[in-house]
C-alpha positions in Angstrom: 49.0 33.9 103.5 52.0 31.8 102.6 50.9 28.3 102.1 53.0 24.7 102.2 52.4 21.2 101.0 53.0 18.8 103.1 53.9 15.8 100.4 53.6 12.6 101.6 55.8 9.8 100.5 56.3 7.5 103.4 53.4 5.0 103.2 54.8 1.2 102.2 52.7 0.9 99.0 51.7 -2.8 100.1 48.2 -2.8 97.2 50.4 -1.8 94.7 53.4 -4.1 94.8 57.0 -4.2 92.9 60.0 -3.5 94.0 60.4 0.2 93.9 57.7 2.2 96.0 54.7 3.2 93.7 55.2 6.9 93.8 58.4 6.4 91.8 57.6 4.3 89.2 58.3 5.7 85.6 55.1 6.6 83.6 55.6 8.9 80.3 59.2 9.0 81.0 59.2 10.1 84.6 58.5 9.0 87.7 55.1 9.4 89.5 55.8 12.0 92.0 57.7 14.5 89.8 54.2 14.3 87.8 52.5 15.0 91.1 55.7 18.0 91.8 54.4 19.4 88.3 50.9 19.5 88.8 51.4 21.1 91.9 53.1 23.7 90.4 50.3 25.1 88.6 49.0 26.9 91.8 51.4 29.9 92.6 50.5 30.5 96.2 52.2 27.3 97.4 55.1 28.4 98.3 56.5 25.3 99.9 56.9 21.6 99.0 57.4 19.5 102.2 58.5 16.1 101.4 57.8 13.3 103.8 59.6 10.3 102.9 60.5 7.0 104.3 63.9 6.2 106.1 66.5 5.6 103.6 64.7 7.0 101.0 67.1 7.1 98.5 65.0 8.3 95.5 63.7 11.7 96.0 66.6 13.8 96.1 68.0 12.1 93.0 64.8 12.8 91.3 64.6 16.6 92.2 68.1 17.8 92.0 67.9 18.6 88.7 64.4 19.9 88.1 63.3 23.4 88.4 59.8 24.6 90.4 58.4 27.8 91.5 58.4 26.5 94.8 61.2 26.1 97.7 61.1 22.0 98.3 62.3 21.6 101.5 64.6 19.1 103.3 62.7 15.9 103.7 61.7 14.0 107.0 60.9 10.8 107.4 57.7 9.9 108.2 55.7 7.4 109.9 54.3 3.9 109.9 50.7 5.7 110.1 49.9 8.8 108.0 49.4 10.9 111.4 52.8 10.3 112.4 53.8 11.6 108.9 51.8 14.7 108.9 53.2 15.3 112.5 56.5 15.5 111.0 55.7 17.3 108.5 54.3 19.7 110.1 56.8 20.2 112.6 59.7 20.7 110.0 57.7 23.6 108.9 58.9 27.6 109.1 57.0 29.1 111.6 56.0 31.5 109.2 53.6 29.0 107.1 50.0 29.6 108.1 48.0 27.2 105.8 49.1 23.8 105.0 47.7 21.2 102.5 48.2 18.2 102.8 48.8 15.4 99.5 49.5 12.4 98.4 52.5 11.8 96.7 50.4 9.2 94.6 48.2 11.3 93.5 49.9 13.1 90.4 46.8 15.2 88.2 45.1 17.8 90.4 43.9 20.2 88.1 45.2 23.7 88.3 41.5 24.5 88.6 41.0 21.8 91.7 43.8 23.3 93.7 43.0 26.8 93.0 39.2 26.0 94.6 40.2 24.0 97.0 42.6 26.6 98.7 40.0 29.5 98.0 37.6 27.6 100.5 40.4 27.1 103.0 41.2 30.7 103.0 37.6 31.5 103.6 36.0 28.7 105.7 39.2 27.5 107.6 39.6 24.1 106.3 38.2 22.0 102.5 39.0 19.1 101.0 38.0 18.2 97.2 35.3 16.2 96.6 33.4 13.9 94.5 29.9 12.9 94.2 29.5 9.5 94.6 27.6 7.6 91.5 27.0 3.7 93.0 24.6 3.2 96.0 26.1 2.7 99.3 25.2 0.6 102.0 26.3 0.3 105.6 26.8 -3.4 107.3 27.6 -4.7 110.0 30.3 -7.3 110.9 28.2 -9.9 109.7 27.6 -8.6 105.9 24.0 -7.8 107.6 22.6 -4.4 105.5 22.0 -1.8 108.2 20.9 1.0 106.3 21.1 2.2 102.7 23.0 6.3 102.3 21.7 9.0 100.5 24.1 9.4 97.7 23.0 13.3 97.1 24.6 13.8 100.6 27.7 11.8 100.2 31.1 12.2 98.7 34.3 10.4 98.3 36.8 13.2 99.1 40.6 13.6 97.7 43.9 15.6 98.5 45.1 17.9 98.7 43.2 18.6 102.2 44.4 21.8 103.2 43.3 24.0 106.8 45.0 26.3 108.5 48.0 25.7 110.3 47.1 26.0 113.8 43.5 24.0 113.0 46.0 21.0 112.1 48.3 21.3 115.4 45.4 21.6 117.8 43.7 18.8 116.1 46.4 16.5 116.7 47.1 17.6 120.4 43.4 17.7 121.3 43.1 13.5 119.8 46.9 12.6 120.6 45.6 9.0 121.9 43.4 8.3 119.0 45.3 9.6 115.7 45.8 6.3 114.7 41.9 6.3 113.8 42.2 8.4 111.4 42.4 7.5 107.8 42.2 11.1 106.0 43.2 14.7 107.9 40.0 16.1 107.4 38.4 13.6 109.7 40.8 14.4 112.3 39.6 18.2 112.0 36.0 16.8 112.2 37.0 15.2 115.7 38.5 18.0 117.1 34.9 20.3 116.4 36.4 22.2 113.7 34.1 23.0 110.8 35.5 21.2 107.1 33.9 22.3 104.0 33.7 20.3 100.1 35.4 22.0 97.4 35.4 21.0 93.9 36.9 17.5 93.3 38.2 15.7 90.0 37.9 12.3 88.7 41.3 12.2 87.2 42.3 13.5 90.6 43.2 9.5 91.4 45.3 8.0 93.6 47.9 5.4 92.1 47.4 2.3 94.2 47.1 -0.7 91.9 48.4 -2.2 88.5 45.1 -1.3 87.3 45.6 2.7 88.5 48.8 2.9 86.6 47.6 1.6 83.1 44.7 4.4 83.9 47.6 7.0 84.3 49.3 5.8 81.3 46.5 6.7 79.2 45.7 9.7 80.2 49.5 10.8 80.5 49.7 10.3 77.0 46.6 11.1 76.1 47.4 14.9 76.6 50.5 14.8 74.8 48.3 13.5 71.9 45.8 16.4 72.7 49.1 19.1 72.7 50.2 17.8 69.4 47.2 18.6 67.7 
C-alpha cells in the first residue's frame, strides 16, 4: 500500500507571531519543519512527502535542497486560507497511485517512530485512525453564556493529534459528500465522521505537540536538547 503525507504548511501562524511563519523558525540549529521532515522519516512506508505551502513561500525549497530522506518530497502547492482547502490540494497533487494518505502538521515536529508506526497499522486495518491522548483535566460543556451544560466523562474523551491518516478514496468522498460545509471542519478526522465513515484512536504522544506559541517553542527547545544530552551519554 504505498502511503503519502500530506504536509501542511500554509496556515498564517497568527497565535504564534514573529515575522517568519512558525514552522520555520530555527530550534537546535534547524528550522521546525525539517525537525518534523526527520521525524517523519522514521516510518519507511511513507513513501511520499506532500508539501502544502503558502503562495510565495519562499522557504521550503531552500530548506530541503540540500537534505537527504528516504522519501520522494514532492513539488509543493499552495494551499488555502482554511485547512480543507489545503488538504484539497494536496490531495489532488497526488499520483494516482497513492492509496493511503496521512495528513500532518508541519508544526508538529516529534511523532515518535512508535506513534506513526501505530497509527498507520490501524489505518491499514480499520480504514481511517488518528493518535490520541487521554485527557487528564475535567471538561465541561457551556453554552454561549459561560452557563455549565453538562460535565464529560474524561475515560471516554481524548484530545487527538496528526498525523490523521485514512484511505485515499475515504478522504475524496468525504470532501465531495460535505463540499458546502468543509469550512466546519477543524481536524480531517471529523470530516470522515460526517461523511459516516468509521475513525478509530490509535496511540498518541504527549511530546507529539503542536508549536503554536512562545511558550510551545521554549517546550521544544528543551526537549530538542534534552536528547542530544541523553545521546551523549
Amino acid at each position: 500500500m504505498k502511503i503519502a503525507v500530506l504536509l501542511l504548511a500554509a496556515g498564517s501562524g497568527s497565535r504564534f507571531g514573529g515575522v517568519v511563519p512558525k514552522q520555520y523558525v530555527q530550534v537546535a540549529e534547524q528550522a521546525i519543519i525539517l525537525h518534523t521532515l526527520k521525524s517523519l522519516a522514521a516510518e519507511p512506508r511513507i513513501a511520499l512527502i506532500q508539501p502544502v505551502l503558502a503562495a510565495g513561500d519562499g522557504h521550503f525549497a531552500e530548506l530541503v535542497k540540500d537534505q537527504h530522506y528516504p522519501f520522494e518530497i514532492l513539488p509543493p502547492v499552495v494551499g488555502g486560507a482554511e485547512r480543507s482547502i489545503s488538504m484539497r490540494r494536496g490531495l489532488d497533487a497526488l499520483p494516482a497511485d497513492v492509496q493511503m494518505v496521512a495528513v500532518h502538521d508541519a508544526a508538529r515536529p516529534l511523532p515518535s517512530q512508535a506513534l506513526l508506526a501505530d497509527v498507520l497499522d490501524v489505518a491499514e486495518r480499520f480504514g481511517a485512525a488518528v493518535p490520541g491522548i487521554a485527557v487528564h483535566d475535567t471538561i465541561k460543556r457551556i453554552d454561549a453564556a459561560g452557563k455549565v451544560l453538562q460535565t464529560l466523562e474524561r475515560d471516554v474523551l481524548r484530545a487527538v493529534q496528526t498525523p490523521q491518516v485514512a484511505r485515499r478514496d475515504w478522504f475524496e468522498q468525504a470532501m465531495l459528500s460535505q463540499c458546502d460545509r468543509l469550512h466546519r471542519f477543524t481536524d480531517d478526522a471529523s470530516l470522515l465522521e460526517a461523511a459516516g465513515f468509521e475513525v478509530h484512536i490509535s496511540r498518541g504522544d504527549g511530546r507529539n505537540r503542536k508549536i503554536t506559541t512562545q511558550e510551545d517553542l521554549i517546550w521544544l527547545q528543551s526537549e530538542l536538547y534534552k536528547g542530544e544530552d541523553t545521546q551523549c551519554q
